[in-house]
C-alpha positions in Angstrom: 0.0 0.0 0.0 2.7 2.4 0.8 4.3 1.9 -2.3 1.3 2.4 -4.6 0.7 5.9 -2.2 3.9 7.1 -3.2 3.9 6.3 -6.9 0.4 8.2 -6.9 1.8 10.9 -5.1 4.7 10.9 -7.6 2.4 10.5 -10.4 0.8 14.0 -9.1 3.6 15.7 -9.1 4.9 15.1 -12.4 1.2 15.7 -13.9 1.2 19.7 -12.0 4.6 20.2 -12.9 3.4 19.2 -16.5 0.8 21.7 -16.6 2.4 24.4 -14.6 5.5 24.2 -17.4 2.3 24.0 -19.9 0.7 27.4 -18.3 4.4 29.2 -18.5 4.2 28.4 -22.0 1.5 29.7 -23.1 2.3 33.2 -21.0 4.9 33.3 -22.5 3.5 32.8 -26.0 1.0 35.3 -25.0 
């Protein structure tokens, strides 16, 4: 169980720092 928490909790992570390198992006397409 503990593993599987902290893969999730990994997972997370890479998927905001996805979309907060997405969002820069686009600002600074913008």
């Amino acid at each position: 169980k503990d593993a599987v928490l902290f893969d999730n909790s990994f997972l997370s992570r890479e998927a905001q720092f996805e979309k907060l390198f997405n969002l820069v992006n686009e600002k600074i397409k913008v």
